[in-house]
C-alpha positions as CSV (number, residue, x, y, z in Angstrom):
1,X,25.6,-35.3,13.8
2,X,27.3,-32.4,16.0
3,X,24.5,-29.8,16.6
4,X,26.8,-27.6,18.6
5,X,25.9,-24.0,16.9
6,X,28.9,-23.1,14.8
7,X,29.8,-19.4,12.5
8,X,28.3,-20.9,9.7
9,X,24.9,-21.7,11.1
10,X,24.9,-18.0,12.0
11,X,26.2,-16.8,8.8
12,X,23.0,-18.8,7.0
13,X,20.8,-17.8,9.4
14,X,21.1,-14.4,8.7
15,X,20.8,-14.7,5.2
16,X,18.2,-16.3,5.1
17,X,16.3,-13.8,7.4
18,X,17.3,-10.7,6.2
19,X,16.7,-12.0,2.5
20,X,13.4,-12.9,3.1
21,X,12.3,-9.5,4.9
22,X,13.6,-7.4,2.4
23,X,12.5,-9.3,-0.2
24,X,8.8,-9.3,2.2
25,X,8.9,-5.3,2.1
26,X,10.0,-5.1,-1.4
27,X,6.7,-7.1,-2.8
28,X,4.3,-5.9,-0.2
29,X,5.3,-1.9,-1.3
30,X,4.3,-3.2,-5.0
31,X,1.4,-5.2,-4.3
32,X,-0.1,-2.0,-2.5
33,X,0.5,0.1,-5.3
34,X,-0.9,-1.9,-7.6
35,X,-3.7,-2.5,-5.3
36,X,-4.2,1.3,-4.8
37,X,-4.7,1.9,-8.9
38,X,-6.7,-0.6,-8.6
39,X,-9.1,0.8,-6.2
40,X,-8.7,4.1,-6.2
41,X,-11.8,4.6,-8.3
42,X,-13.8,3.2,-5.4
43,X,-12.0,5.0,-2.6
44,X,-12.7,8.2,-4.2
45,X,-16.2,7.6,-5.4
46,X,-17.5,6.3,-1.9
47,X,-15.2,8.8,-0.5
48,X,-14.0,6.7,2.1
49,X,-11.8,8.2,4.8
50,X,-7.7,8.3,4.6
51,X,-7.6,7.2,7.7
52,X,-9.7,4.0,7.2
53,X,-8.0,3.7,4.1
54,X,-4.3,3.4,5.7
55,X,-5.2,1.6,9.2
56,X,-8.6,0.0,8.4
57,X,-7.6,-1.8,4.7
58,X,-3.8,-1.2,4.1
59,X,-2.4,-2.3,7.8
60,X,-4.7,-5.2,8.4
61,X,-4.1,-6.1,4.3
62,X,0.0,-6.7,5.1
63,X,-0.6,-9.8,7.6
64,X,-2.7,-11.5,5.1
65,X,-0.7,-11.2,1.9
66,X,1.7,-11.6,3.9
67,X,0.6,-15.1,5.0
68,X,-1.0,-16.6,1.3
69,X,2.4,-16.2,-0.1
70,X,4.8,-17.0,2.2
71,X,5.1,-20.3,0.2
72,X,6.6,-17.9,-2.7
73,X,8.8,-15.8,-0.4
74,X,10.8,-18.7,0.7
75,X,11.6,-20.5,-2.3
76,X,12.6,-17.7,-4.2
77,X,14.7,-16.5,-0.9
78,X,16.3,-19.8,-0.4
79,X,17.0,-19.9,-4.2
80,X,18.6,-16.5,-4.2
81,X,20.9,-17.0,-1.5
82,X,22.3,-20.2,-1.8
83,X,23.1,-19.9,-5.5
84,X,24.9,-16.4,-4.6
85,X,26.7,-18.9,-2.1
86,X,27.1,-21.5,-4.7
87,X,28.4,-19.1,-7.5
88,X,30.7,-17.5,-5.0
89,X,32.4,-21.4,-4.3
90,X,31.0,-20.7,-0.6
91,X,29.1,-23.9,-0.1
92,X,32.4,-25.8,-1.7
93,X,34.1,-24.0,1.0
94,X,31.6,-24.9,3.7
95,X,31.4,-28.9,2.3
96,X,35.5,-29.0,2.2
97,X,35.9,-27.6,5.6
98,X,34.1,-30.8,7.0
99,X,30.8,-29.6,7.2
100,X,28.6,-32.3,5.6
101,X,25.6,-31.1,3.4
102,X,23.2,-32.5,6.3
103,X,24.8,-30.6,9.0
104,X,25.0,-27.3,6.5
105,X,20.5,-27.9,6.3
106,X,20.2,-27.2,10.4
107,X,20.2,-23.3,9.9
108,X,18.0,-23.9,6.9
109,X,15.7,-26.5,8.7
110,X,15.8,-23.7,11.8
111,X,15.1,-21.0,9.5
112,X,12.0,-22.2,8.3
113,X,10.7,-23.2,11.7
114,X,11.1,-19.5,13.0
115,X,8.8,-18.8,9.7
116,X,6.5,-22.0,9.3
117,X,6.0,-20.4,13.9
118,X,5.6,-16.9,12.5
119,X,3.1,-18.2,9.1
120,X,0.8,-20.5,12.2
121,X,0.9,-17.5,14.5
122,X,-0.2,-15.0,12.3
123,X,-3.1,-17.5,11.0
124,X,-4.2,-18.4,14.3
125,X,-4.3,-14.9,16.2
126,X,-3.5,-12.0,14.1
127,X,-4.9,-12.5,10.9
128,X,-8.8,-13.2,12.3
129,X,-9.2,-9.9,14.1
130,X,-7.4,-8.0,10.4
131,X,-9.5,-9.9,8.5
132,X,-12.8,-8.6,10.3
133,X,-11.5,-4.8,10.0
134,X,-10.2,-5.2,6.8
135,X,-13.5,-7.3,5.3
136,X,-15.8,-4.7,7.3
137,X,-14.0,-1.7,5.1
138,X,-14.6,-3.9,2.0
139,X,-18.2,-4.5,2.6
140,X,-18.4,-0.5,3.0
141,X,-16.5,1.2,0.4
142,X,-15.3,-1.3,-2.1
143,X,-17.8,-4.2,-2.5
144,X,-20.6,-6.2,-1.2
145,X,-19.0,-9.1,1.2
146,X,-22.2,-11.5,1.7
147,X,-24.1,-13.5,-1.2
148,X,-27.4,-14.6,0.2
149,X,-27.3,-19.1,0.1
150,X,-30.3,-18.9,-2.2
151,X,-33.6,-20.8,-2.1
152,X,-35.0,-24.0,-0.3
153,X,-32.7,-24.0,3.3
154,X,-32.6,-26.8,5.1
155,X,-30.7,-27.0,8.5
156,X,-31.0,-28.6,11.7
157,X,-30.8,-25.9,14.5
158,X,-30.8,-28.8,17.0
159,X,-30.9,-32.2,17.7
160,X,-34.7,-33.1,16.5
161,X,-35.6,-29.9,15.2
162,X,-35.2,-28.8,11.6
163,X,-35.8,-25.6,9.8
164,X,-37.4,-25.1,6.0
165,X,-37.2,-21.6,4.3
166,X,-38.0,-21.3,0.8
167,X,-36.1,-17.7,0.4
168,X,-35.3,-15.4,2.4
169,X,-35.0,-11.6,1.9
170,X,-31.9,-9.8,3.6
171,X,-33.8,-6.3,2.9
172,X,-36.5,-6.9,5.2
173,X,-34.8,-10.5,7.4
174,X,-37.7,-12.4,6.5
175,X,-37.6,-15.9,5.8
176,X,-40.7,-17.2,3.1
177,X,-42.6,-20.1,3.2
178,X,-41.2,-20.7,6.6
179,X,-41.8,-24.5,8.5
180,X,-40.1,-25.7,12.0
181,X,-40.7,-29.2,12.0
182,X,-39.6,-31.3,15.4
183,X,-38.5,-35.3,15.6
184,X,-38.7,-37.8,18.5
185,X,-37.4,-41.2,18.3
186,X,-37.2,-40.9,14.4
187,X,-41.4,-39.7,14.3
188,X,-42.8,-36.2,13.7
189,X,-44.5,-34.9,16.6
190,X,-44.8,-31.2,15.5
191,X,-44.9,-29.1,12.6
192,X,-45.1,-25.5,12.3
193,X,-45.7,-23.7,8.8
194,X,-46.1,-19.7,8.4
195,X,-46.2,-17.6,5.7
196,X,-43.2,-15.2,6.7
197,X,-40.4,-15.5,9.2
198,X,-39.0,-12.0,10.2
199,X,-36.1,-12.0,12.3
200,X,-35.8,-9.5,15.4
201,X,-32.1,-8.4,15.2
202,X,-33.0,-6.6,19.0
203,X,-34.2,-9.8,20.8
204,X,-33.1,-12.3,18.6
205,X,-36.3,-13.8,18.1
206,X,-38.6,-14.9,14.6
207,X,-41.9,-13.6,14.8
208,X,-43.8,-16.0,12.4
209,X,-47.0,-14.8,10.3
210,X,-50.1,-16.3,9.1
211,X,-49.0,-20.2,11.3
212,X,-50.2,-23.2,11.4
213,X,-49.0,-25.8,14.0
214,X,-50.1,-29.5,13.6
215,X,-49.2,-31.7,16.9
216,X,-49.0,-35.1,16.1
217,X,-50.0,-37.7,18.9
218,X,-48.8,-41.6,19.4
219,X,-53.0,-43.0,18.4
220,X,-51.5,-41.3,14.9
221,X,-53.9,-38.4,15.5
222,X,-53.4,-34.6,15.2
223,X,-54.5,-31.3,16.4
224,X,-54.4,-28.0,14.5
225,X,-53.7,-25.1,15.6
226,X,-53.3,-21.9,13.6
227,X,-52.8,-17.7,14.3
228,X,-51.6,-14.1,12.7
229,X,-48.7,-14.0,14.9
230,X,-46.4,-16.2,16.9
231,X,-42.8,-15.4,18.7
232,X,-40.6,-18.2,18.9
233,X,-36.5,-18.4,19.2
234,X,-34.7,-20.9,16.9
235,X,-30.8,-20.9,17.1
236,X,-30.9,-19.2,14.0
237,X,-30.0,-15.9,12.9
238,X,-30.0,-14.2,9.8
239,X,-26.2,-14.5,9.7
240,X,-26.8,-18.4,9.0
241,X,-28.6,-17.4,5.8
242,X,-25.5,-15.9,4.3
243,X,-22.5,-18.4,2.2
244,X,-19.0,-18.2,5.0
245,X,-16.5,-18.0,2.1
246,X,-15.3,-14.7,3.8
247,X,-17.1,-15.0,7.6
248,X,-14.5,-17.9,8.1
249,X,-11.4,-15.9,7.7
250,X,-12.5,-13.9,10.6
251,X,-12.9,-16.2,13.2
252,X,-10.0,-17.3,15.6
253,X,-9.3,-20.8,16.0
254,X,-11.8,-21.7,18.4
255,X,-14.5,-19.8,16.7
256,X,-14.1,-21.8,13.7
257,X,-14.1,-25.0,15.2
258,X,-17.5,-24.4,17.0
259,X,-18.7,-23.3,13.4
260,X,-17.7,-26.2,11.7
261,X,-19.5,-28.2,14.8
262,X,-22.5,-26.6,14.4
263,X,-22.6,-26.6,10.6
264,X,-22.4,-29.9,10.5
265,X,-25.0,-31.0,13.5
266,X,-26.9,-28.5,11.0
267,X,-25.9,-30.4,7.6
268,X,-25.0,-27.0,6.0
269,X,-23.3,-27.4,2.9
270,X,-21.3,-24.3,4.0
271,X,-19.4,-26.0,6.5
272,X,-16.7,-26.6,3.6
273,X,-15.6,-23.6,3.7
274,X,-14.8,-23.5,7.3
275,X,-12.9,-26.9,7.0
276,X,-10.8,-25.7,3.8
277,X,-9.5,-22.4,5.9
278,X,-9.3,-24.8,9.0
279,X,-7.1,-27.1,7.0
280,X,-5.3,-24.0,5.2
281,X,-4.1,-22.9,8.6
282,X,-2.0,-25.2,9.3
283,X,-0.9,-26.6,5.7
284,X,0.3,-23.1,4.5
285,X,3.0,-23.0,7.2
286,X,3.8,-26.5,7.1
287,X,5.1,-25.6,3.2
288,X,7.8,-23.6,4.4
289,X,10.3,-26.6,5.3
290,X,9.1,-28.2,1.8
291,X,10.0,-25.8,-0.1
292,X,13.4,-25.1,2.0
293,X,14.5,-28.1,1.7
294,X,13.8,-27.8,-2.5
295,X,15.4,-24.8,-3.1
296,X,18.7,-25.6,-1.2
297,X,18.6,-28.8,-3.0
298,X,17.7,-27.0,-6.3
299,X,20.2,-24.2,-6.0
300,X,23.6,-25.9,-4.5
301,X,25.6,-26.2,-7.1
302,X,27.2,-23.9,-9.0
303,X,25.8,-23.5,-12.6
304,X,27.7,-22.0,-15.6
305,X,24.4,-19.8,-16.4
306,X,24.6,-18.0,-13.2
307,X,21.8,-18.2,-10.6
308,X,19.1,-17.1,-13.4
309,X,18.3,-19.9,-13.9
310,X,18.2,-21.2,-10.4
311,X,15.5,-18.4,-9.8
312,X,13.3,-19.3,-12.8
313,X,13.2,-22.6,-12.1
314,X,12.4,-21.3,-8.4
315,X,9.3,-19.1,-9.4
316,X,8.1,-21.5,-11.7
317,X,8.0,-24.3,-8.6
318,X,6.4,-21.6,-6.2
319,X,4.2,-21.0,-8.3
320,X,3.1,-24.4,-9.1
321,X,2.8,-24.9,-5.5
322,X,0.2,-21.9,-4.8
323,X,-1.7,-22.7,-7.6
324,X,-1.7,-26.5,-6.8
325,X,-2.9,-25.1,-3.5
326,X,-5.6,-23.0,-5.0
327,X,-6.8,-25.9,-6.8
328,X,-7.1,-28.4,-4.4
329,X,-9.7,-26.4,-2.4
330,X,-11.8,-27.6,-6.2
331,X,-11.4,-31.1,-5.0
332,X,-13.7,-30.1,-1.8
333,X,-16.5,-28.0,-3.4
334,X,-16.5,-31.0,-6.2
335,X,-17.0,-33.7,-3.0
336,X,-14.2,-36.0,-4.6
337,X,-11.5,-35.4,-1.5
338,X,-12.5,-34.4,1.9
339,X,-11.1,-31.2,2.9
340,X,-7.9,-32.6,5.1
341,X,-6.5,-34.4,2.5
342,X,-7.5,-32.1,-0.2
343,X,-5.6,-29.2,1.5
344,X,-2.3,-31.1,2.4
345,X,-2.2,-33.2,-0.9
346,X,-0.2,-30.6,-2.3
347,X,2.5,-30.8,0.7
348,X,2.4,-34.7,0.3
349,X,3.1,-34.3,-3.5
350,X,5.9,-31.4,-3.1
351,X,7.3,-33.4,0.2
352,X,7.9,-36.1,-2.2
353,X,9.7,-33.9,-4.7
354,X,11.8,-32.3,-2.2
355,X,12.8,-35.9,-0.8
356,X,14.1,-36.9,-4.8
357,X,15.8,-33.8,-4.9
358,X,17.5,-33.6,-1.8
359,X,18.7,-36.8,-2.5
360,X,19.9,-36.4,-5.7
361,X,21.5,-33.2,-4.8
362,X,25.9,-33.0,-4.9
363,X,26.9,-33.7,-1.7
């Protein structure tokens, strides 16, 4: 197949561009307007600044809407424009001039890789640092970002040593019913129980109350210590003791990964949620040669309706898509499919659709 870059491949290209920007600008402008009604209760009543509102919420908002329905914004961009082409006899033009149907999907196929780029760039580098400014503003003038992770924590803060809190209070950053309990060569050796556990933000540091530490030697006897007070560091923060359905979105690439390593050296139940936004990062953009590939397929030939129908049928499969996408992440908090093949099932599934169709579609 001749890839020398031809008119047509131009002509395409910049349809399918400027069709999906405009059609970008368009939804955005009524997504924040319906988003503003929404709020505007809230911005008023916590009086929070213009300012913040604009740049702080608004500008850091754009990247990530931007991003979750991307998958949308193609589909119904390639839908649009290639049944205008079709009802207009173009691609019968294009297809009679000599062009195979293969060699008329290269400006598609490069289309979507200039997106899919744009989709992986703005999850791995822009969309972290928004996210922080943009949750930050949440947490402060429209609703409350952390939910504590409940009673009876477990986690292993390192290799051999394991932490117990019955509940902890985020008023005060103290930990109840607090035990640090240390393993060598699968035995107990040490065991620390306190009363409280409150957390020094300034030197990072738990300052147990009311302790008792039992040593435990290798004759199988012990020795009991106990005190009022006791300063020890743990690599544990009060941070740990919050659920990371939002913390993860804020983290860059590298961030995350060293979360989801120390979650699970931990055995926190959280680390789902790192690995389902881990996995989202890179499935999301993947979508956009799917669903290319679909709606040329779908949208080709020229229909006696008009290309209504092509764009209902459109919507309806983009839809489908971001919900099946939604609904995958179930599958993880359920424990029935680990998060990698959870989060790209629904790319499997559609890439099998798009395969039928494509080849199915007049050539």
């Amino acid at each position: 197949m001749d890839l020398t870059p031809r008119k047509i491949d131009l002509y395409i290209t910049k349809k399918f561009m400027s069709t999906f920007f405009v059609a970008l600008l368009l939804i955005i402008g009524i997504v924040i307007i319906f988003d503003i009604s929404e709020k505007i209760d809230d911005f008023v009543s916590k009086e929070a600044p213009l300012k913040a509102v604009i740049f702080d919420y608004y500008v850091n908002f754009i990247p990530y809407f931007i991003n979750m329905f991307s998958p949308l914004f193609v589909f119904i961009t390639v839908i649009f424009f290639t049944s205008k082409m079709a009802a207009d006899s173009e691609i019968i033009a294009i297809l009679s001039g000599g062009v195979s149907f293969h060699r008329m999907m290269v400006p598609y196929v490069f289309s979507a890789t200039v997106i899919a780029l744009l989709s992986l760039w703005l999850n791995l580098f822009v969309i972290p640092d928004a996210n922080k400014t943009r949750l930050e503003f949440e947490t402060q003038y429209i609703k409350n970002r952390y939910k504590s992770v409940g009673r009876n924590v477990h986690y292993q803060t390192s290799p051999g040593e394991f932490v117990y809190a019955e509940s902890f209070s985020s008023w005060n950053n103290t930990a109840y019913r607090f035990t640090i309990e240390r393993i060598e060569d699968n035995q107990l050796v040490s065991k620390i129980s306190a009363e409280t556990a409150v957390y020094d933000t300034l030197k990072g540091t738990w300052r147990l109350k009311k302790y008792f530490i039992r040593d435990y030697n290798a004759d199988l006897t012990d020795k009991i210590r106990s005190g009022r007070q006791l300063d020890t560091t743990l690599a544990l923060s009060v941070k740990d003791f919050y659920l990371t359905e939002k913390t993860v979105e804020t983290l860059n690439f590298q961030e995350l990964n060293d979360l989801i390593d120390t979650q699970r050296m931990r055995g926190d139940a959280n680390v789902k949620f790192a690995l389902i936004e881990k996995n989202t990062r890179f499935a999301l953009p993947f979508s956009a040669f799917i669903l290319t590939i679909m709606g040329v397929a779908l949208s080709s030939k020229k229909r006696r309706g008009g290309i209504g129908w092509n764009i209902g049928i459109g919507i309806g499969l983009a839809f489908t898509y971001i919900l099946f996408l939604r609904f995958s992440q179930m599958f993880v908090h359920t424990g029935v499919l680990p998060p990698f093949i959870a989060l790209w099932l629904p790319n499997i599934i559609f890439a099998i659709i798009a395969g039928v169709l494509y080849r199915v579609a007049p050539k």
